[in-house]
DRENDO-1510 file (C-alpha; in Angstrom, 1 decimal, always signed):
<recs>
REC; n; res; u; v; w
REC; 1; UNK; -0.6; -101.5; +40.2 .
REC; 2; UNK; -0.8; -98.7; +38.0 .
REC; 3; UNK; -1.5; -98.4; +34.4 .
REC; 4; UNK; -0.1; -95.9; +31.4 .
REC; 5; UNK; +1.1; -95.5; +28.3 .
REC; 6; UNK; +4.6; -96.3; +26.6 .
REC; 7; UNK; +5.9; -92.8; +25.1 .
REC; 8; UNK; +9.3; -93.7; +24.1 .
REC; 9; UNK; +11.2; -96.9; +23.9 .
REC; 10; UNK; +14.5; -97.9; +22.2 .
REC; 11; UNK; +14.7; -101.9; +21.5 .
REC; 12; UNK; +18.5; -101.4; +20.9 .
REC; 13; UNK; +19.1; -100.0; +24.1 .
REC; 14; UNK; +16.0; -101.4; +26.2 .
REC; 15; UNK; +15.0; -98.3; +28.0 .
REC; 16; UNK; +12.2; -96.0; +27.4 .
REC; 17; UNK; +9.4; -94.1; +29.5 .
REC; 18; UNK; +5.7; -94.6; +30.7 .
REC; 19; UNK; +3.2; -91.9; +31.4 .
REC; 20; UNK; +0.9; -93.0; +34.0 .
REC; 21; UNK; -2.6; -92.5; +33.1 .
REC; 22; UNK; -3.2; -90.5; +37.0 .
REC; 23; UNK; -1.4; -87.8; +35.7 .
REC; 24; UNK; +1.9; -88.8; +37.3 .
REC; 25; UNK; +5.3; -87.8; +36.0 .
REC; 26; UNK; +6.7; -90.2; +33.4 .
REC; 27; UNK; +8.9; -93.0; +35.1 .
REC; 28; UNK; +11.7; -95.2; +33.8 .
REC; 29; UNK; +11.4; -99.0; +32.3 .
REC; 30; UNK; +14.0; -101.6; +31.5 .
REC; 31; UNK; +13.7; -104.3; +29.3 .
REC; 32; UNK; +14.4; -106.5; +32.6 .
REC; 33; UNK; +10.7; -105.3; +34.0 .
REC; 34; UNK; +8.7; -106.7; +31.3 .
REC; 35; UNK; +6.6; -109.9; +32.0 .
REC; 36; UNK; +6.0; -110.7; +28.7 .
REC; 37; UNK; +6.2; -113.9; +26.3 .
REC; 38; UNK; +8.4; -113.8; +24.1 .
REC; 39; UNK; +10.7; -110.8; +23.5 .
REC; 40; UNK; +10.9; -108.3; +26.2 .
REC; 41; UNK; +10.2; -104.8; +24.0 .
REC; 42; UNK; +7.6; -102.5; +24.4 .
REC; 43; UNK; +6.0; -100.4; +21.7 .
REC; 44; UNK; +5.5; -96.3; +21.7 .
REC; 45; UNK; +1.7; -96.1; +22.1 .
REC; 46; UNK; +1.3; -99.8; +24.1 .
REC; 47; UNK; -1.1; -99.8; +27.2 .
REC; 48; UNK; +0.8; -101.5; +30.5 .
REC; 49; UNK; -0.2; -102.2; +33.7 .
REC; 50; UNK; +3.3; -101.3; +36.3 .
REC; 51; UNK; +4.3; -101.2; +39.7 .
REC; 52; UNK; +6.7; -98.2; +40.7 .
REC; 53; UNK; +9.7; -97.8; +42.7 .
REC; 54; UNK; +12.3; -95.1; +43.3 .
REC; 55; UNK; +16.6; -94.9; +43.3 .
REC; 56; UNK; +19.0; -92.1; +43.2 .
REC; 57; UNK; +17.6; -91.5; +39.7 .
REC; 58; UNK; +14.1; -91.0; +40.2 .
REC; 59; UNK; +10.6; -93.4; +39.6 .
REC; 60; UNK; +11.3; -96.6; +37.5 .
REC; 61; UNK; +8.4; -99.0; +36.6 .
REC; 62; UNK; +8.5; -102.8; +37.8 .
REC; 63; UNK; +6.7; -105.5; +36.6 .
REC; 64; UNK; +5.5; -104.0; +33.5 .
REC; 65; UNK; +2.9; -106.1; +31.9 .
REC; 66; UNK; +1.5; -105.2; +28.4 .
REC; 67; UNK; -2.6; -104.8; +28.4 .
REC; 68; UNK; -3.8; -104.3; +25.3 .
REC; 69; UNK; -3.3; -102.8; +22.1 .
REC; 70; UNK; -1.5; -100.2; +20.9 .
REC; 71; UNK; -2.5; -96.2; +20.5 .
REC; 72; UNK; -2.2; -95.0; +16.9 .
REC; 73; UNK; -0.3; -91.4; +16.7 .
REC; 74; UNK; -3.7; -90.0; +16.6 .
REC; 75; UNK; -4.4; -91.2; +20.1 .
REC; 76; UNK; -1.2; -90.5; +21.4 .
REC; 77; UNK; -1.4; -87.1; +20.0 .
REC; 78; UNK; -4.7; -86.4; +22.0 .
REC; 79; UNK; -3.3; -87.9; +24.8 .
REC; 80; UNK; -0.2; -85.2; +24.6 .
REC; 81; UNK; +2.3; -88.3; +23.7 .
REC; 82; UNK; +4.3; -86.4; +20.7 .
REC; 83; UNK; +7.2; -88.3; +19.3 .
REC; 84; UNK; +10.5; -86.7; +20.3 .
REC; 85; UNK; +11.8; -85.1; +17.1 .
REC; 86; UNK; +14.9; -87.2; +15.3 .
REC; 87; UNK; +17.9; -85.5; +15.1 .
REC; 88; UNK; +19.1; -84.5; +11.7 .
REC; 89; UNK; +21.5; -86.8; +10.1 .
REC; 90; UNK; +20.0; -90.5; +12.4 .
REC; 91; UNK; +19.9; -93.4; +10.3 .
REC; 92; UNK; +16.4; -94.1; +12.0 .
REC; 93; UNK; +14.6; -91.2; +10.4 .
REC; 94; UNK; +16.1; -92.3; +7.1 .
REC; 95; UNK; +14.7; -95.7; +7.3 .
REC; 96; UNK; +11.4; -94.1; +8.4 .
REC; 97; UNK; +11.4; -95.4; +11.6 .
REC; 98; UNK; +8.6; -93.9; +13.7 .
REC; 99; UNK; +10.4; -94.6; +17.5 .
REC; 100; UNK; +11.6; -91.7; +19.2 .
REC; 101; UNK; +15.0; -92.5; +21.4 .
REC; 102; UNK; +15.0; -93.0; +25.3 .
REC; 103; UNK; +13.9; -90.0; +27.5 .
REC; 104; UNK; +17.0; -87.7; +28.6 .
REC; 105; UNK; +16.8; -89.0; +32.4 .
REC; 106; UNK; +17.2; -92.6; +30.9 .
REC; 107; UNK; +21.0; -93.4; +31.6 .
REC; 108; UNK; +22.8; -94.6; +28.9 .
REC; 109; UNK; +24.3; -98.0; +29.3 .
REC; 110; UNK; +28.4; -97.6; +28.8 .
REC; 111; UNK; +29.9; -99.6; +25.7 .
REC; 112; UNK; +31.4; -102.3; +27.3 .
REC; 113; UNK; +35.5; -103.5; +25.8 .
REC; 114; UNK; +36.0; -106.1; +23.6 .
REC; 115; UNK; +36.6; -109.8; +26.0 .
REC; 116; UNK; +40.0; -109.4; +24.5 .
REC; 117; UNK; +40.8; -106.3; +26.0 .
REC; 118; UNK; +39.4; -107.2; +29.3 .
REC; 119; UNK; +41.6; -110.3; +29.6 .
REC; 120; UNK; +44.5; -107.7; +29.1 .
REC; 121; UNK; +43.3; -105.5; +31.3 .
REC; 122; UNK; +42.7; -108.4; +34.3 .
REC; 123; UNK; +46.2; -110.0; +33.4 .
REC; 124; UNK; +47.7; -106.6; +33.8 .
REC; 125; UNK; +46.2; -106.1; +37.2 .
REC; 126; UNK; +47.0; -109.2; +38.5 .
REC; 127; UNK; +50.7; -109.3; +37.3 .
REC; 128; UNK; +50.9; -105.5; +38.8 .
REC; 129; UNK; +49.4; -106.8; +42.2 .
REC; 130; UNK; +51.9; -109.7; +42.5 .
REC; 131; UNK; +55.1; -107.0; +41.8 .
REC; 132; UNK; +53.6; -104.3; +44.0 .
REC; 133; UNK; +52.9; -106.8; +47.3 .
REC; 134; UNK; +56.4; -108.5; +46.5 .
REC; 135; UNK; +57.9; -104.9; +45.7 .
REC; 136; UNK; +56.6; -103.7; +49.6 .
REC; 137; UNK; +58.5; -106.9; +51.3 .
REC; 138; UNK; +61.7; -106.9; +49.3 .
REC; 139; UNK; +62.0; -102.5; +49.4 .
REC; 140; UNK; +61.0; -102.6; +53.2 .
REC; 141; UNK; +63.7; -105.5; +53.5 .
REC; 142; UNK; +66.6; -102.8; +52.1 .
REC; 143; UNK; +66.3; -104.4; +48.5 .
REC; 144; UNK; +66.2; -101.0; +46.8 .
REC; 145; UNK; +66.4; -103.0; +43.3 .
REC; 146; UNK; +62.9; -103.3; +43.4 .
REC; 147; UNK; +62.0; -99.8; +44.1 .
REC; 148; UNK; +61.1; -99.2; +40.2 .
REC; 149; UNK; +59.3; -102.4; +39.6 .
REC; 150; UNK; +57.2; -101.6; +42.7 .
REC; 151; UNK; +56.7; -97.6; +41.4 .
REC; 152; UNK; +55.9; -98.7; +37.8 .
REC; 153; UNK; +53.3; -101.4; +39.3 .
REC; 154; UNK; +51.6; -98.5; +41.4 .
REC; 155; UNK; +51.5; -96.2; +38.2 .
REC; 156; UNK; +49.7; -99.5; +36.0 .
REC; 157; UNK; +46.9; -100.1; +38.8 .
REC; 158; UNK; +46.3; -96.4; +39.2 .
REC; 159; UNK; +45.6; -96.5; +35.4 .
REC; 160; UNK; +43.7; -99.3; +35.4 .
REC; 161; UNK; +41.5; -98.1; +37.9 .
REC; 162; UNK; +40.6; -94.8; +35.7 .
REC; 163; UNK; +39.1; -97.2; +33.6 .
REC; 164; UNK; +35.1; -97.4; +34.5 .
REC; 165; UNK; +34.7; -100.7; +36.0 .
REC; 166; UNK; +31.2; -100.5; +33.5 .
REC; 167; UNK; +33.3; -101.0; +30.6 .
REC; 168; UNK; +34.5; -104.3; +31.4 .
</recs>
């Protein structure tokens, strides 16, 4: 396994980076990774031990398990760790928080619908399914009354099916 630093990680969104200590370029971590007790967070500046592994998006670290303690700024600064600067105007520089956010190549995980909205949005699909499968049967039969209930169900699943499948 190999061992780094934590250089950034967001609780809220459970994503940060590690900078192996071989010199490595940073990788990935999820809050699903860490063998911890407890709460699965890391800290900026926290030693971890990691395993490595690679997708369409580049090196992502498994298994993280925290060492030790954790690096004041001092040592991280030797190290070449610097914070991220805050944006102007984030409510975690006015509370003093001392976190930077996630890394750029950490993809940001979509804001899912309200349950309410997904319910819709499944009722909707399944009561446009139903009308276009019975719209086929009964237009392909000569029943050209059901030509605009079969259109107007294509038109609400090609709509629904814009909507990133994430979201739900």
């Amino acid at each position: 396994m190999a061992e780094g630093t934590v250089s950034v990680y967001d609780r809220e969104a459970g994503w940060g980076t590690i900078v192996p200590d071989d010199g490595g370029p940073p990788v990935r971590v999820h809050q699903v990774e860490i063998r911890s007790h407890g709460d699965q967070v890391l800290e900026r500046g926290e030693r971890v031990a990691f395993g490595i592994e690679q997708d369409d998006d580049g090196a992502f670290a498994t298994d993280v398990t925290p060492l030790g303690p954790i690096l004041s700024e001092e040592d991280l600064a030797r190290l070449g760790l610097v914070p991220e600067p805050e944006p102007a105007g984030d409510d975690a520089a006015a509370d003093g928080a001392a976190t930077a956010g996630p890394a750029a190549d950490c993809p940001e995980e979509p804001e899912k619908l309200p349950t309410w909205m997904s319910a819709v949005i499944a009722l909707l699909g399944s009561a446009a399914l139903v009308l276009l499968v019975i719209g086929v049967f009964q237009v392909s039969d000569g029943n050209d009354a059901w030509l605009a209930p079969l259109i107007v169900s294509g038109v609400v699943l090609t709509v629904l099916q814009s909507i990133p499948h994430e979201r739900w």
